[in-house]
C-alpha positions as CSV (number, residue, x, y, z in Angstrom):
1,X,186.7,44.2,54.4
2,X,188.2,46.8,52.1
3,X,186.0,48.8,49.6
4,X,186.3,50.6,46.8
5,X,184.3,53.8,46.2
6,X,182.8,53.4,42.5
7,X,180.8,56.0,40.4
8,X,178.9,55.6,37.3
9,X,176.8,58.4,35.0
10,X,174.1,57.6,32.8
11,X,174.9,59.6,29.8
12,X,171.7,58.3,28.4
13,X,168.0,59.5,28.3
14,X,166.8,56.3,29.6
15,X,166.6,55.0,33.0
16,X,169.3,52.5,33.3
17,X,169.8,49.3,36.1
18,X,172.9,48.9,37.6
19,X,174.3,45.3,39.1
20,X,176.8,44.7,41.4
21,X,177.6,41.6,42.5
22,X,181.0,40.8,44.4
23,X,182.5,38.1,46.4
24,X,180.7,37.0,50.0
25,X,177.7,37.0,48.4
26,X,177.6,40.8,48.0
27,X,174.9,42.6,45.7
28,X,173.7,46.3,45.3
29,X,171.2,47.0,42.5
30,X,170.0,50.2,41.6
31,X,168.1,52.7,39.1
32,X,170.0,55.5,37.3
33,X,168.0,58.1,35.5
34,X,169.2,60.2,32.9
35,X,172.1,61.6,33.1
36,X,172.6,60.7,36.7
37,X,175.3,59.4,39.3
38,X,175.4,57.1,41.2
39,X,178.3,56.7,43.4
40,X,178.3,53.3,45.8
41,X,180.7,51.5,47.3
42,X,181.7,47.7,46.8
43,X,184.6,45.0,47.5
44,X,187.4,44.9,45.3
45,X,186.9,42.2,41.8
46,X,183.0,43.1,42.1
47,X,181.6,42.7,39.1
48,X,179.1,45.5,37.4
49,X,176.4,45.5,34.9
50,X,174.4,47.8,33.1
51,X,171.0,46.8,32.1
52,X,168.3,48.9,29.8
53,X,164.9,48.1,28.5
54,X,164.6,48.3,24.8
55,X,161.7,46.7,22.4
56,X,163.0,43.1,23.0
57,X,163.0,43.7,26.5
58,X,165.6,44.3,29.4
59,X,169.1,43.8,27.7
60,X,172.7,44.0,29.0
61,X,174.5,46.7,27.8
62,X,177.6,47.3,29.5
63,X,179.8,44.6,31.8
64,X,182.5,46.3,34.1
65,X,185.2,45.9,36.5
66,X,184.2,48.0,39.6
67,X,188.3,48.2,39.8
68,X,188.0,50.2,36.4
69,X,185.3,51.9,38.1
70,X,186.9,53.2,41.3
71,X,187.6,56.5,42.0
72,X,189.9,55.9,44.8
73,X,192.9,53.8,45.5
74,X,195.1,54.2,48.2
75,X,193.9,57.5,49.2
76,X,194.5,59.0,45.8
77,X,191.1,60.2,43.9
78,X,191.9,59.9,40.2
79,X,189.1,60.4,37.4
80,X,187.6,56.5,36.9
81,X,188.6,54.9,33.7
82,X,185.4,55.3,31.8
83,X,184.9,58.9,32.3
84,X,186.4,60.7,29.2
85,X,189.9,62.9,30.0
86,X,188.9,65.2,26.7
87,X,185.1,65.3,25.6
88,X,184.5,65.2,21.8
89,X,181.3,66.8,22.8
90,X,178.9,68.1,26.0
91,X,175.5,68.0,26.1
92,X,173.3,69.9,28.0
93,X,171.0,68.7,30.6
94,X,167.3,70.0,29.6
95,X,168.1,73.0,29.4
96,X,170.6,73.8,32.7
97,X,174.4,74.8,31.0
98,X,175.8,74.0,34.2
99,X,175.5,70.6,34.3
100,X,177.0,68.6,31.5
101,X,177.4,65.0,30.2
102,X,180.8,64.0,28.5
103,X,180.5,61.6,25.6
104,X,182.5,59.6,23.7
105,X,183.7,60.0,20.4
């Protein structure tokens, strides 16, 4: 079975829960802390969520292709889709300068 080898970074300061659920019954679920990544692989036309706990509850926040979220196809390793090519701004992680988190506009 191929895979694809996916990444996502919480840019957030909340713990978030990703969802993967693909085809042949396949499912990885895991926690994401603050600006963490989380790199996993998964079949090809998985589907991802993001989910977040808020004052209603856990909510949805984000649906996504894991083919948007790939970082490599055909043995090239491109930057994934959602990570930003030019960052409108960085922000710090507590404190270290090193280690930044690129939002969007």
């Amino acid at each position: 079975m191929d895979v694809l080898l996916c990444s996502y970074r919480n840019c957030s300061e909340r713990m978030r829960i990703i969802r993967c659920c693909g085809p042949d019954d396949f499912f990885l679920e895991r926690v994401v802390f603050p600006f963490e990544v989380l790199t996993f692989h998964c079949p090809p036309a998985s589907d991802v969520e993001v989910w977040a706990r808020d004052s209603l509850g856990v909510v949805l926040t984000e649906q996504l292709s894991a083919d948007a979220m790939a970082m490599q196809q055909d043995g090239v390793s491109p930057c994934p889709e959602w990570l930003p090519q030019i960052p409108s701004r960085a922000v710090g992680v507590k404190g270290n300068a090193s280690s930044v988190c690129l939002l969007p506009h």
